[in-house]
C-alpha positions in Angstrom: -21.1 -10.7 20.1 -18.6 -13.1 22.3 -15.0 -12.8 21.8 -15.1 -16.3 20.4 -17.7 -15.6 17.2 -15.2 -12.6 16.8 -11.9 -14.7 16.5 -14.0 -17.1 14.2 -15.1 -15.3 11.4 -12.0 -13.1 10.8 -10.1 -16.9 10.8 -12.5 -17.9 8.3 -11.8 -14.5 6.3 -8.2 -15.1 6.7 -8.9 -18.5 5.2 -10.2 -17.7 2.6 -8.4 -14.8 2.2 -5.1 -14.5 3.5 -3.7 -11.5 1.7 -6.6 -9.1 1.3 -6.1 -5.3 -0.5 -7.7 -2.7 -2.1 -9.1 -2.8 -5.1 -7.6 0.3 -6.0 -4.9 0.0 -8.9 -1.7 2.0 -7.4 2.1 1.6 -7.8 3.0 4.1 -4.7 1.6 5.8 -1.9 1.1 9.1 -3.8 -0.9 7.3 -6.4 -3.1 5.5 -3.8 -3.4 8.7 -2.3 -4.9 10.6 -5.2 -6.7 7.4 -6.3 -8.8 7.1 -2.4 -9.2 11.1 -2.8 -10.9 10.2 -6.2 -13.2 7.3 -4.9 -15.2 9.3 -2.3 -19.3 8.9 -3.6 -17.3 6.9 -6.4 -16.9 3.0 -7.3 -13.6 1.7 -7.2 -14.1 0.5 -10.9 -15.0 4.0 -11.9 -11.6 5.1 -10.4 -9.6 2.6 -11.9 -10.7 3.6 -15.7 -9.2 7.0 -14.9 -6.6 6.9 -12.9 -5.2 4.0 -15.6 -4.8 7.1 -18.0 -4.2 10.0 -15.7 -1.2 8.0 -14.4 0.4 7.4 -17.6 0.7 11.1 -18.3 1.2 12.2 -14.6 2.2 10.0 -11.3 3.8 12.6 -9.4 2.1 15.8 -7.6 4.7 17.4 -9.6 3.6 16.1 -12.9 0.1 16.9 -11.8 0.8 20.2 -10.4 1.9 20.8 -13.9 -1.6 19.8 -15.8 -3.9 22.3 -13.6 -7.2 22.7 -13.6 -8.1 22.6 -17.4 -5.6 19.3 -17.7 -6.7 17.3 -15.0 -10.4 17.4 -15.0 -10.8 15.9 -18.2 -9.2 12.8 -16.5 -11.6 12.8 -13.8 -14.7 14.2 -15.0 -16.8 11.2 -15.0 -16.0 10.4 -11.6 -18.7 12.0 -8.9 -17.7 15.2 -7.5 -15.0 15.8 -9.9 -14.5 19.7 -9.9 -13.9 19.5 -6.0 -12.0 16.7 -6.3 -9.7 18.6 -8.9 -8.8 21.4 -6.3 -8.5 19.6 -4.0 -5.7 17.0 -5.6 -3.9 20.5 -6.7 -3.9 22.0 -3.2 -2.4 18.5 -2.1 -0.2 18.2 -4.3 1.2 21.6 -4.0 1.4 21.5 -0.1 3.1 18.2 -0.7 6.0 19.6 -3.1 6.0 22.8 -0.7 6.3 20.8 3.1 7.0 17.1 2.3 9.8 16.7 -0.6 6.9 15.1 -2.6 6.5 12.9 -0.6 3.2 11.4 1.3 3.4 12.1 5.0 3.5 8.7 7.0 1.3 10.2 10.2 -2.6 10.7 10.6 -2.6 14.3 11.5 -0.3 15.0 8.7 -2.3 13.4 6.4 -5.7 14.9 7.7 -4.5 18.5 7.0 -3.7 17.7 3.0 -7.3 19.1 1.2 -9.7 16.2 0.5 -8.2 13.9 3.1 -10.2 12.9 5.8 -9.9 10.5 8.8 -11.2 7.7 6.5 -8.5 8.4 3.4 -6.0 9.3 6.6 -6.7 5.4 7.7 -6.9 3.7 3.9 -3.5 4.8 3.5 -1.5 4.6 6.9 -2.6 0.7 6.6 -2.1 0.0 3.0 1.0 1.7 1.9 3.1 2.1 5.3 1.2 -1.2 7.1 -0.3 0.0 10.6 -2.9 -1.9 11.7 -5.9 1.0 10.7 -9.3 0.3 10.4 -10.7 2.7 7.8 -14.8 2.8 8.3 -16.7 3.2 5.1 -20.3 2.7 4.8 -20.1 -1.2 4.0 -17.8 -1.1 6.6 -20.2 0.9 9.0 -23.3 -1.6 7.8 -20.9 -4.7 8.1 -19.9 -3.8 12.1 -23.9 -2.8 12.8 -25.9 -6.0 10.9 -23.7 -9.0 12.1 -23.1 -7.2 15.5 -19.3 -7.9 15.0 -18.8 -3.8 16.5 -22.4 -2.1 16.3 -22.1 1.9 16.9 -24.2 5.1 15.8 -21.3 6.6 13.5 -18.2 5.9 11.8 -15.8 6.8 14.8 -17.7 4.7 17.1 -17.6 1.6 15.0 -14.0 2.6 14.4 -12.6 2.8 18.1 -15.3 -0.4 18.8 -13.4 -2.2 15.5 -9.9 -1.2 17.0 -10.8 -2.6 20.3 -12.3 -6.2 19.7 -10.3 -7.4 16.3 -7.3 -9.5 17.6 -4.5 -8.1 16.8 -3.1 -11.1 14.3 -6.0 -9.5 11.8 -6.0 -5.9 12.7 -3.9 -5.0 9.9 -6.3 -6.7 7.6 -9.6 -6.4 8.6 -10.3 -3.2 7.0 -10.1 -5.2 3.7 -12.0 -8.1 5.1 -15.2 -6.5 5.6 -15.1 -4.1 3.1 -15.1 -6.8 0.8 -17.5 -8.8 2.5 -19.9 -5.6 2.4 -19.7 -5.3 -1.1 -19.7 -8.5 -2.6 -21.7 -10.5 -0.1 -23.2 -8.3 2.7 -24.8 -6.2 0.8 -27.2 -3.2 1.7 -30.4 -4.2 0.1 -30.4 -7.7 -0.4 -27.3 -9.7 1.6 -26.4 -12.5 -0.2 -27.0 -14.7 3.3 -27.0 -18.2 1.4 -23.0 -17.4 0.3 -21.6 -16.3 3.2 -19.1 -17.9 5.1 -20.0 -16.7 8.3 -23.7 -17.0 7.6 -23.7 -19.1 11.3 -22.2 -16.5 13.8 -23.7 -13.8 12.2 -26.3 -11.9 14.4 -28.4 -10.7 12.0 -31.9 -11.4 12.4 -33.5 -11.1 9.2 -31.1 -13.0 7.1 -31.8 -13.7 3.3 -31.6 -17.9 4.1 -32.7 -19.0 0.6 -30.4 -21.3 -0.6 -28.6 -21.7 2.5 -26.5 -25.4 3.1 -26.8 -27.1 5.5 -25.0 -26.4 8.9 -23.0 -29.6 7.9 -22.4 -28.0 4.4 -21.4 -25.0 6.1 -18.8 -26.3 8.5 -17.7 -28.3 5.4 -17.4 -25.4 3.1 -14.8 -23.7 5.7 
């Protein structure tokens, strides 16, 4: 893919678009921290129902620290993973009351050595609570990059440092949220919703789901 089909579809993202964020519900950086710890192998919806309650009773690692095991699972418990996910927000918490005041650390290899973070999380929250232009790669991220050829690579890093290297820098900061979005609503895995998409034209993909499609007319039209 050309430079120019690059620079086009991330302006029509930003069109129609222009301030993109998680869908993770989160008031500060601790609580998007715990809340991307929670939402590995988990929906964003599914994280959202607890993290609405466990907040209430506990937004601090402090507060958390204080629940333990037995108090905080019951939170969490219908979220994937749940019992590793408990130790491992009470080993960051406590290693964030113990080295950081509390506080989340604002670098990558800080944040990589906290229990349950990992380059991914590291990247979700260097770009949306402290705003540096990250590109977190999840796996509609990693199936975005490969099908419409905007950064094809064999793994996460690669499509990463390929991501890093051909956004333009006016949408670096947001393009994590861009196509992430765009994987799950539109590009989907099993059946992309081709005949929606706004980018349906510069997209390389060569088995696209064209049923419904508009017109190329339509299309420059719609954005």
């Amino acid at each position: 893919m050309n430079t120019t089909k690059r620079r086009e579809i991330f302006t029509r993202f930003r069109a129609a678009n222009p301030r993109p964020t998680t869908e993770l519900e989160y008031q500060t950086p601790f609580q998007l921290l715990i809340a991307v710890i929670l939402s590995a192998q988990a929906t964003d919806k599914s994280v959202n129902l607890a993290t609405r309650k466990l907040f209430l009773v506990a937004d601090t690692p402090e507060k958390i620290l204080q629940l333990g095991e037995t108090g905080l699972s019951p939170f969490i418990q219908r979220i994937g993973l749940f019992r590793t996910k408990t130790r491992n927000i009470l080993a960051t918490c406590q290693l964030l009351i113990e080295q950081y005041n509390g506080e989340v650390p604002r670098t990558r290899t800080e944040l990589e050595k906290l229990p349950g973070v990992g380059r991914k999380t590291a990247s979700v929250i260097l770009n949306t609570a402290f705003g540096e232009p990250t590109i977190a790669v999840d796996t509609h991220i990693f199936r975005v990059a490969n099908r419409i050829g905007i950064a094809p690579g064999k793994n996460v890093l690669e499509v990463e440092r390929k991501l890093l290297k051909v956004v333009p820098d006016e949408f670096r900061h947001d393009a994590h949220h861009w196509l992430i979005l765009h994987g799950r609503y539109i590009c989907k895995a099993r059946k992309p919703l081709c005949h929606q998409c706004l980018i349906v034209d510069l997209c390389e993909f060569k088995e696209k789901n064209l049923e419904g499609t508009a017109s190329s007319l339509d299309m420059k039209q719609l954005t």
